[in-house]
DSSP file (Angstrom, degrees, kcal/mol; ACC not computed):
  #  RESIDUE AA STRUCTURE BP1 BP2  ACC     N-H-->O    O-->H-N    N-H-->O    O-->H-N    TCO  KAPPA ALPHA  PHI   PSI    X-CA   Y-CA   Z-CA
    1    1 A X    >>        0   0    0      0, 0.0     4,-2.1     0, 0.0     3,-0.8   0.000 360.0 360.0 360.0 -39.6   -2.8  -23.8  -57.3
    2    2 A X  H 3>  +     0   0    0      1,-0.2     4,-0.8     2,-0.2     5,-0.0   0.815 360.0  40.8 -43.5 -51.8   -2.8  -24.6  -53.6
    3    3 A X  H 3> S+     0   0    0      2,-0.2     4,-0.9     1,-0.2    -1,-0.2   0.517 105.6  60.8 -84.6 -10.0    0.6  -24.9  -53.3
    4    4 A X  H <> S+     0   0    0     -3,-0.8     4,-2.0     2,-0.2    -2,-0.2   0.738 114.8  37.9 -96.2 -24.8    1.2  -22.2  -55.4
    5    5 A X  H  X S+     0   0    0     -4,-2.1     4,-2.3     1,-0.2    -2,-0.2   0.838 107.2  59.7 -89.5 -11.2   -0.9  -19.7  -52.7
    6    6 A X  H  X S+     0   0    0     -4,-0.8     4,-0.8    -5,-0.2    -1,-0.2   0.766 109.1  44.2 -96.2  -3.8    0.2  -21.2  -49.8
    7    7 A X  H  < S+     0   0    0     -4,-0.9    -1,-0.2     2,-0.2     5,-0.2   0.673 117.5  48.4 -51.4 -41.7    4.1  -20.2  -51.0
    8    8 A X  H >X S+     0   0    0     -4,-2.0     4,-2.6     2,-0.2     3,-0.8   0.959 110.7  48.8 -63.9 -40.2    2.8  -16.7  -51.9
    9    9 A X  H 3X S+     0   0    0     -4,-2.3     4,-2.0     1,-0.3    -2,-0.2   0.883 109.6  52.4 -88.1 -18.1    1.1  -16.6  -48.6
   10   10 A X  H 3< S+     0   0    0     -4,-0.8    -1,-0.3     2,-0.2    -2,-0.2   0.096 113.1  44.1 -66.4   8.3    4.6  -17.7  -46.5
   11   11 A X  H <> S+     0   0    0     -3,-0.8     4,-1.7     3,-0.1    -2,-0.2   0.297 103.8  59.8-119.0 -10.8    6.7  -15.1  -48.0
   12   12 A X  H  X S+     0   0    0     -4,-2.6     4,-2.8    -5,-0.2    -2,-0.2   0.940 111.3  41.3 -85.0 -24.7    4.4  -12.6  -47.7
   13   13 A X  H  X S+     0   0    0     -4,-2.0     4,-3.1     2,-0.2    -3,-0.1   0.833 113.5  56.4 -51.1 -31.9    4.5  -13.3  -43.9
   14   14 A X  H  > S+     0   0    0      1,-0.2     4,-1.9     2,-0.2     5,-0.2   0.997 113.5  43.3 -45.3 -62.1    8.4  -13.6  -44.3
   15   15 A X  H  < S+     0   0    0     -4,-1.7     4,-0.3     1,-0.3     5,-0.2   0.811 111.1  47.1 -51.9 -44.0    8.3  -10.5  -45.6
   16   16 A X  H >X S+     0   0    0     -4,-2.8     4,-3.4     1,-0.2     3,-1.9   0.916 113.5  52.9 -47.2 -55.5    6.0   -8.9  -43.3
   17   17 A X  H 3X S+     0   0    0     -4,-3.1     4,-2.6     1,-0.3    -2,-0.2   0.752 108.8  49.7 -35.9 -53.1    8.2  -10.5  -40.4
   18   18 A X  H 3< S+     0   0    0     -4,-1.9    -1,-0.3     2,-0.2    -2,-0.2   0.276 109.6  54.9 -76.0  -1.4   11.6   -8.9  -41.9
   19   19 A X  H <4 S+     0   0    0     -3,-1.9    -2,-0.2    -4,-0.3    -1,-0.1   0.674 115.1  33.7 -86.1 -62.0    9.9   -5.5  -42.1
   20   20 A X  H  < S+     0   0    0     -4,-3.4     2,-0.5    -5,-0.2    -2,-0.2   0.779  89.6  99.5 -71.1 -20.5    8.8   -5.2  -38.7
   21   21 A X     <  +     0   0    0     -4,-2.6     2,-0.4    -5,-0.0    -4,-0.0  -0.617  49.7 171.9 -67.6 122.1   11.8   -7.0  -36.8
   22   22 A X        -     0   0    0     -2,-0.5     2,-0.1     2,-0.0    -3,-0.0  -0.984  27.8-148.1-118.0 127.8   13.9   -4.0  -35.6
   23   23 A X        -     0   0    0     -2,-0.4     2,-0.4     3,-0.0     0, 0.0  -0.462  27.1-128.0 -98.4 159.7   17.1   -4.6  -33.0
   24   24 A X        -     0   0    0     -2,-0.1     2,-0.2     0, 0.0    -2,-0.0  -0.976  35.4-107.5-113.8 139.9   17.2   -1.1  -30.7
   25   25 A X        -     0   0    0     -2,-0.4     2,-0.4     1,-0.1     0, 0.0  -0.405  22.7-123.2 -68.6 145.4   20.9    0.0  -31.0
   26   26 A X        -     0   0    0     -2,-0.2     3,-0.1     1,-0.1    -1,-0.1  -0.445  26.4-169.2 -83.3 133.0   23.1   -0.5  -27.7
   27   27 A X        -     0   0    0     -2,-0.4     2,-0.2     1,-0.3    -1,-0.1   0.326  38.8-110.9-120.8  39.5   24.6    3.3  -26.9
   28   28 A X        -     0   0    0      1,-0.1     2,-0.4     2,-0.1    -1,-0.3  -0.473  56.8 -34.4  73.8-133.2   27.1    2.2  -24.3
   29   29 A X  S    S-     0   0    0     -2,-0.2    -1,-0.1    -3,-0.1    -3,-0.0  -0.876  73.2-108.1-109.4  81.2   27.0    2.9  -20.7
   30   30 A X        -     0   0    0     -2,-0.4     2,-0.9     1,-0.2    -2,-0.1   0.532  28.3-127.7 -22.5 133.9   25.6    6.2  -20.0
   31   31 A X        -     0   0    0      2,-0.0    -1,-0.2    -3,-0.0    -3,-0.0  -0.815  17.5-139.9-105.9 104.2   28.2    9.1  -18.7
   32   32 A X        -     0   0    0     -2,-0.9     2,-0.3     2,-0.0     0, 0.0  -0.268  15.2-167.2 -53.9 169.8   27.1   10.9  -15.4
   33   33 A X        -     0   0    0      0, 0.0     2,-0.3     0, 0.0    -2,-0.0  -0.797  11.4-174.2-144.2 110.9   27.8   14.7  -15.6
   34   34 A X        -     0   0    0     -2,-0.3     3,-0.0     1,-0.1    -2,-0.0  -0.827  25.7-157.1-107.2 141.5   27.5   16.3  -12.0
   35   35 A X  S    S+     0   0    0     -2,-0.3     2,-0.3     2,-0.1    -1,-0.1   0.533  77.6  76.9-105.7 -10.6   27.6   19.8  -11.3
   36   36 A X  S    S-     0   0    0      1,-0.1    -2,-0.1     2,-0.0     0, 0.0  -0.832  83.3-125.0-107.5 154.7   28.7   19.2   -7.6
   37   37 A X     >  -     0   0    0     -2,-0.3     4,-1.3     1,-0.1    -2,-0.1   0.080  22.4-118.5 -66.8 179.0   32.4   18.1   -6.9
   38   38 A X  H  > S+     0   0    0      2,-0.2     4,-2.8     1,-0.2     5,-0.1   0.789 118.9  65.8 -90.1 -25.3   33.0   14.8   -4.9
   39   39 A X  H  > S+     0   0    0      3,-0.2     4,-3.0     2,-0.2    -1,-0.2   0.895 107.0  52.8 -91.3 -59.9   34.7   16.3   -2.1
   40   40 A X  H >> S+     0   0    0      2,-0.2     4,-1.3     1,-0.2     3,-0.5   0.988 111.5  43.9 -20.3 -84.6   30.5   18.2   -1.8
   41   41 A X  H >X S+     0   0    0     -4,-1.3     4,-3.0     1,-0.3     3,-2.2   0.812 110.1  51.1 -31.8 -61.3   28.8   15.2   -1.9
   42   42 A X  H 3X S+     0   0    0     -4,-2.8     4,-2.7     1,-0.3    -1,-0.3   0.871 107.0  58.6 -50.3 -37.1   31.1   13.4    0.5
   43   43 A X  H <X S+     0   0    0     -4,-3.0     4,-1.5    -3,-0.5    -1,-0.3   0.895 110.6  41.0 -63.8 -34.3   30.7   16.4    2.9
   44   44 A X  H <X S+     0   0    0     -3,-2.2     4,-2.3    -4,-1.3    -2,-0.2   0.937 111.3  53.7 -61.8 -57.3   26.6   15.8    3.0
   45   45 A X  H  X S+     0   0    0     -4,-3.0     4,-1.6    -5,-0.2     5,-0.2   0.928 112.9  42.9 -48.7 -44.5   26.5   12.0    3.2
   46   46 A X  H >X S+     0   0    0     -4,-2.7     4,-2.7     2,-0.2     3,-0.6   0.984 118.3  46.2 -75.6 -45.7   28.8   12.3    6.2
   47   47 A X  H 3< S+     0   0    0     -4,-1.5    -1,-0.2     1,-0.2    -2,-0.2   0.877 120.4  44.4 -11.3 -70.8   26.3   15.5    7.4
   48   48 A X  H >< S+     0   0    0     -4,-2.3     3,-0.6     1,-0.3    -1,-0.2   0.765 112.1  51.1 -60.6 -54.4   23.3   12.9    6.5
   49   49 A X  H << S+     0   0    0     -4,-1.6    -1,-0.3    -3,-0.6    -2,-0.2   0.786 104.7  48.9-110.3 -38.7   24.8   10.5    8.0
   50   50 A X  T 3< S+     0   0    0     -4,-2.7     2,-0.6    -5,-0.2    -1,-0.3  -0.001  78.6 128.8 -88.5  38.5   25.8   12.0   12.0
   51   51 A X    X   -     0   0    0     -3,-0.6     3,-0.9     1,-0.0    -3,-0.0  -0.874  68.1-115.8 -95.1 138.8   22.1   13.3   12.2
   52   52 A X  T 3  S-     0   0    0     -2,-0.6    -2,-0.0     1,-0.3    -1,-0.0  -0.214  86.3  -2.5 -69.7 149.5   20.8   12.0   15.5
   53   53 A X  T >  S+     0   0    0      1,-0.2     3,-2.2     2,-0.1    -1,-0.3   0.478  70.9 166.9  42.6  17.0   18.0    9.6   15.3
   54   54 A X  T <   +     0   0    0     -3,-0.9    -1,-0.2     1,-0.3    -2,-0.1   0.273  60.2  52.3 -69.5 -19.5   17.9    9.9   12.0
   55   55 A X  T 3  S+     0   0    0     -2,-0.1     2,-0.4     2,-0.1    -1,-0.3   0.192  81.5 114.8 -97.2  -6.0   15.1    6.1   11.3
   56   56 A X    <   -     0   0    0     -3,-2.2     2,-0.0     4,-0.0     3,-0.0  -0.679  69.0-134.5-115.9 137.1   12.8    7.4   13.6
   57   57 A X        -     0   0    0     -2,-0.4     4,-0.3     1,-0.1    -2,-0.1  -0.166  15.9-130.6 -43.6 148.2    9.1    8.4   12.2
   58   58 A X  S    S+     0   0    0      2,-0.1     4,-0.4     3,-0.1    -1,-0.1   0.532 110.9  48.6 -77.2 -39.9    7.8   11.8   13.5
   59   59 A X  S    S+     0   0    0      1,-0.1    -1,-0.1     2,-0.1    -3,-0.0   0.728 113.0  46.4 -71.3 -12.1    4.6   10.2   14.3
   60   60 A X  S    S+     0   0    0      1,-0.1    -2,-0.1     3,-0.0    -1,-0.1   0.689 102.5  62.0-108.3 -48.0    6.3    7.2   16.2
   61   61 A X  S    S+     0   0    0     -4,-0.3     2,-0.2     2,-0.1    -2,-0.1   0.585  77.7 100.5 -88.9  -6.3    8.5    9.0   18.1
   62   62 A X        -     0   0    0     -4,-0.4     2,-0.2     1,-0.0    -5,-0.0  -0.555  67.0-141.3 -66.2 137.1    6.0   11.0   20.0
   63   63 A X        -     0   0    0     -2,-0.2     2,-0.5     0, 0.0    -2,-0.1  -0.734  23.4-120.8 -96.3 149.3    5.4    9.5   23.5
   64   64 A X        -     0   0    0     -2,-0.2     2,-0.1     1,-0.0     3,-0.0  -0.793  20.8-125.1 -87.5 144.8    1.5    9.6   24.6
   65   65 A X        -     0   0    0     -2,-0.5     2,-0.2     1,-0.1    -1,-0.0  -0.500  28.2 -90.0 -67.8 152.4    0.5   11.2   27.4
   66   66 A X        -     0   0    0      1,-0.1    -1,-0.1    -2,-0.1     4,-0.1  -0.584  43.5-117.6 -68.4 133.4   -1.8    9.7   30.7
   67   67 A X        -     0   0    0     -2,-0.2    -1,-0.1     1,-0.1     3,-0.1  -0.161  19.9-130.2 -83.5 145.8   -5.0   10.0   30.3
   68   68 A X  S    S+     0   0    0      1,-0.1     2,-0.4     2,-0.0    -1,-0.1   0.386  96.3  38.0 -89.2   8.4   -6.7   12.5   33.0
   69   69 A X  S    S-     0   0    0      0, 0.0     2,-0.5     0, 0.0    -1,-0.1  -0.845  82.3-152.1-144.8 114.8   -9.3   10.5   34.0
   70   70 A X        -     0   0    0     -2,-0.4    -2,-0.0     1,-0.1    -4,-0.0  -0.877  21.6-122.9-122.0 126.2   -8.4    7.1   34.1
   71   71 A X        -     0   0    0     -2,-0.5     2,-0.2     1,-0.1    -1,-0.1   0.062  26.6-100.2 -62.3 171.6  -11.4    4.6   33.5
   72   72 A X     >  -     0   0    0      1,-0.2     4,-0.6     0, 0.0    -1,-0.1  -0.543  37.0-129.6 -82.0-178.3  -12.6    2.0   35.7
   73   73 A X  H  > S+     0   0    0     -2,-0.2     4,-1.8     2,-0.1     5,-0.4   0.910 108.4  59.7 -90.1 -59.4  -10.7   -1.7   33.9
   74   74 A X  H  > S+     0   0    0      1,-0.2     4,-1.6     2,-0.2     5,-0.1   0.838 106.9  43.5 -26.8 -56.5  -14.3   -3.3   34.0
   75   75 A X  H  >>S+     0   0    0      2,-0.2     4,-3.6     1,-0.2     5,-0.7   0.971 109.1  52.2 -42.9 -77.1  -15.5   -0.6   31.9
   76   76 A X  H  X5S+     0   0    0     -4,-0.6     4,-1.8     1,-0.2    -2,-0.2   0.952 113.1  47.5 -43.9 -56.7  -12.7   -0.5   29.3
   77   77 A X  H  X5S+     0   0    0     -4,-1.8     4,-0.6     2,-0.2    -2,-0.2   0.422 109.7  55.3 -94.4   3.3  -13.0   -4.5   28.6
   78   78 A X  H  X5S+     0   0    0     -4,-1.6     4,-1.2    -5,-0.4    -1,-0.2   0.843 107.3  49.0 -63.8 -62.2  -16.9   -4.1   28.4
   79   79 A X  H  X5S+     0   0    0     -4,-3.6     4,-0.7     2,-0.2    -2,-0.2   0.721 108.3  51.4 -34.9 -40.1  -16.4   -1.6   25.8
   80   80 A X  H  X<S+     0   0    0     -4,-1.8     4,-1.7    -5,-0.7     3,-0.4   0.973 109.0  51.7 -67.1 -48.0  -13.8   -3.9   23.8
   81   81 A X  H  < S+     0   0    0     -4,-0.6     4,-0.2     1,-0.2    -2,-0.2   0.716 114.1  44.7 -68.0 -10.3  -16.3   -6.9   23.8
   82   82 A X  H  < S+     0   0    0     -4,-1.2     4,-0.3     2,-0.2    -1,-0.2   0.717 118.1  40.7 -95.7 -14.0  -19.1   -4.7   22.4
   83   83 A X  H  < S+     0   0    0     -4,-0.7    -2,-0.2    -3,-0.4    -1,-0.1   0.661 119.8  45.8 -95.1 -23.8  -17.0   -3.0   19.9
   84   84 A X  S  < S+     0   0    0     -4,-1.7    -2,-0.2     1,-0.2    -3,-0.1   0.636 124.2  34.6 -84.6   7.9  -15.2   -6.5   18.9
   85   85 A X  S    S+     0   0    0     -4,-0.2    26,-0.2    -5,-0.1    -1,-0.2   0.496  90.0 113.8-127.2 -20.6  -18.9   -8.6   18.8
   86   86 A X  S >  S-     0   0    0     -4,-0.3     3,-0.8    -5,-0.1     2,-0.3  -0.058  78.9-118.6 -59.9 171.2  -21.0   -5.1   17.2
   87   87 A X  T 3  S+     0   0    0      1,-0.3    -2,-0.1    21,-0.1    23,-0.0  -0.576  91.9  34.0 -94.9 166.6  -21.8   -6.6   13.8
   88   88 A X  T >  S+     0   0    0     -2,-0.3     3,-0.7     2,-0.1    -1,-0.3   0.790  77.6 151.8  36.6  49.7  -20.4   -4.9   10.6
   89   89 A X  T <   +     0   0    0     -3,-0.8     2,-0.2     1,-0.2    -2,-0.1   0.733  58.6  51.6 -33.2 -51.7  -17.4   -3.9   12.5
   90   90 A X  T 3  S+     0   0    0      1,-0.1     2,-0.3     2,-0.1    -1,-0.2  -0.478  82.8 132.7-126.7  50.2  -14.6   -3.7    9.9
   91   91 A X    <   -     0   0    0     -3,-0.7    -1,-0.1    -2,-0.2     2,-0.0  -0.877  43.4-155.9 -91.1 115.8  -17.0   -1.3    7.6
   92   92 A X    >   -     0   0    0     -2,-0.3     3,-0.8     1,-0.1     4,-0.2  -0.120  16.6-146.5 -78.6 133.2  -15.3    1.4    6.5
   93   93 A X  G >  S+     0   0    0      1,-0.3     3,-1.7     2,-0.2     6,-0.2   0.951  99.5  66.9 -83.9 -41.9  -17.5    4.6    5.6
   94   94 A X  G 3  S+     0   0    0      1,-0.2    -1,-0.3     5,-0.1     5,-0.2   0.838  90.9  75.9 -59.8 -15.8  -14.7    5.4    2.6
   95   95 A X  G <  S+     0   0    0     -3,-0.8    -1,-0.2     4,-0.1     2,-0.2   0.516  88.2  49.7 -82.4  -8.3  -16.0    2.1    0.9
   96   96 A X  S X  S-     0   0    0     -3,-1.7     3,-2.3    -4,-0.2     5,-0.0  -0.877 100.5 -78.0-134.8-172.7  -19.3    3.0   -0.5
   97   97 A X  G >  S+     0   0    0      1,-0.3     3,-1.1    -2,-0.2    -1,-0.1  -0.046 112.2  19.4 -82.9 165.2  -20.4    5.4   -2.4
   98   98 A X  G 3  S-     0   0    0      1,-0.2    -1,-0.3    -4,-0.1     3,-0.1   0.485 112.4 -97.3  80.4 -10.5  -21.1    9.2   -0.5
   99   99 A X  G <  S+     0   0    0     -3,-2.3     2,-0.3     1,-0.3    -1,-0.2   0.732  96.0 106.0  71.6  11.3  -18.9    8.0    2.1
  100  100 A X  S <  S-     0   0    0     -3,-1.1     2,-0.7    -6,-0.1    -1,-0.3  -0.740  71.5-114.8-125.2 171.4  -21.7    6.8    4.6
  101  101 A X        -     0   0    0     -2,-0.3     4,-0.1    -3,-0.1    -8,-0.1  -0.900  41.5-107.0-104.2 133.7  -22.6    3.2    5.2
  102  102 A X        -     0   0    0     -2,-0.7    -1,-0.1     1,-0.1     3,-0.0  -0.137  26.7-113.4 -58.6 158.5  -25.8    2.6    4.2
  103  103 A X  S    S+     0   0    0      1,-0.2     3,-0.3     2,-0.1    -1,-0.1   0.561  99.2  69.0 -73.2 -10.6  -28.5    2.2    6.8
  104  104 A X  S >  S+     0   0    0      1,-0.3     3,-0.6     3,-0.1     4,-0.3  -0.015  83.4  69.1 -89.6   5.0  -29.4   -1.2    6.3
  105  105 A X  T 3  S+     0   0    0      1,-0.3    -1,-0.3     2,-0.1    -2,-0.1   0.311 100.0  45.3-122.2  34.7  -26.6   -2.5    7.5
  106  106 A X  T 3  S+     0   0    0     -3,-0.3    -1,-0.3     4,-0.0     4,-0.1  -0.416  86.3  91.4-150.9  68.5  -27.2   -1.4   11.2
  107  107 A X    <   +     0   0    0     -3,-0.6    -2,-0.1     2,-0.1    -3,-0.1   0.345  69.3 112.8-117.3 -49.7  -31.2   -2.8   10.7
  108  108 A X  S    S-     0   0    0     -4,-0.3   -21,-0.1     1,-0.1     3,-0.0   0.243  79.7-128.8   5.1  98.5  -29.3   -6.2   12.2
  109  109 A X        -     0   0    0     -3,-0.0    -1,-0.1     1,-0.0     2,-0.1  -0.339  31.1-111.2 -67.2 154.5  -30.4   -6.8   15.4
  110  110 A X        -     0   0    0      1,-0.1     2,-0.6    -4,-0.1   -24,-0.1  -0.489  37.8-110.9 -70.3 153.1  -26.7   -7.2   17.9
  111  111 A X        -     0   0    0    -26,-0.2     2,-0.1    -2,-0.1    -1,-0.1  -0.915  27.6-138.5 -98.8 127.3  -26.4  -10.6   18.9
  112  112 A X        -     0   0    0     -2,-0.6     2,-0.5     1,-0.1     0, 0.0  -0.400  20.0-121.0 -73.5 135.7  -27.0  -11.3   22.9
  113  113 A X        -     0   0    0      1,-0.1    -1,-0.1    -2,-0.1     4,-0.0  -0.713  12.6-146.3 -73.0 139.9  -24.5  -13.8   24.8
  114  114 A X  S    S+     0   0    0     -2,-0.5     2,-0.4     2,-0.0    -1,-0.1   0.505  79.4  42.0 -59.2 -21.1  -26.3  -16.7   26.3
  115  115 A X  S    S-     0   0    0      2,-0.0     2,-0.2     0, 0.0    -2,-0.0  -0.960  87.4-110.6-149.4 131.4  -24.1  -16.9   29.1
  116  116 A X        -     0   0    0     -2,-0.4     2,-0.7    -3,-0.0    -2,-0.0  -0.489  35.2-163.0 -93.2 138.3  -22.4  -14.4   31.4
  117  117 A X        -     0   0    0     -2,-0.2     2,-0.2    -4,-0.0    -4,-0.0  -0.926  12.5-140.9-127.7 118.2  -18.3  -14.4   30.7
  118  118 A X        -     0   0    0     -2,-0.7    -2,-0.0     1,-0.1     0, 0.0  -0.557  13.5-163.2 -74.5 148.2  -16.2  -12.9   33.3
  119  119 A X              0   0    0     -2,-0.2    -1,-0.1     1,-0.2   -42,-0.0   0.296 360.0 360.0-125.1  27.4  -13.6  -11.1   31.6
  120  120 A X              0   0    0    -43,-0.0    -1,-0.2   -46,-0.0    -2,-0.0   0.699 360.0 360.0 -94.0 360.0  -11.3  -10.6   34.1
């Protein structure tokens, strides 16, 4: 009897198997149809092609202007070590929920150097 279900139950998986395997037919190599002539085209790419500067970003390509008040240097590389040392620095307000950083993450007291660092 065993043997006689465990034959029933291996052809009804054959069967199952031979139902469901399906090949997708191959329908050759696909035929472009263009409505513009070649002689077009060619005429844009070469268009496309003599545009001046044509890689350069729009944001990139802007030169900045000098600032009208030009800072003291001291100043400026005071400002960098207190913005590179403030603590939770690289949190981003889009990252929780409302868009704000919660407030407990500025109850941190800043941490003081021990030692005076010339930074020139």
């Amino acid at each position: 009897m065993k043997t006689l279900s465990r034959i029933a139950l291996s052809a009804s998986f054959a069967l199952l198997a031979l139902g469901t395997a399906q090949a997708e037919e191959y329908q050759g190599v696909l035929q472009a149809r263009s409505t513009v002539a070649r002689d077009a085209v060619r005429a844009k790419a070469i268009a496309a092609a003599h545009v001046s500067n044509q890689n350069a970003d729009a944001a990139s390509s802007l030169v900045a202007t000098a600032p009208n008040a030009p800072r003291d240097r001291a100043t400026v590389q005071a400002e960098a070590y207190a913005r590179a040392h403030a603590p939770h620095q690289n949190l981003r307000a889009e990252a929780f929920a409302g868009s704000r950083v919660p407030a407990f993450y500025d109850a941190v007291a800043p941490t003081t150097r021990s030692a005076s660092v010339d930074l020139r």
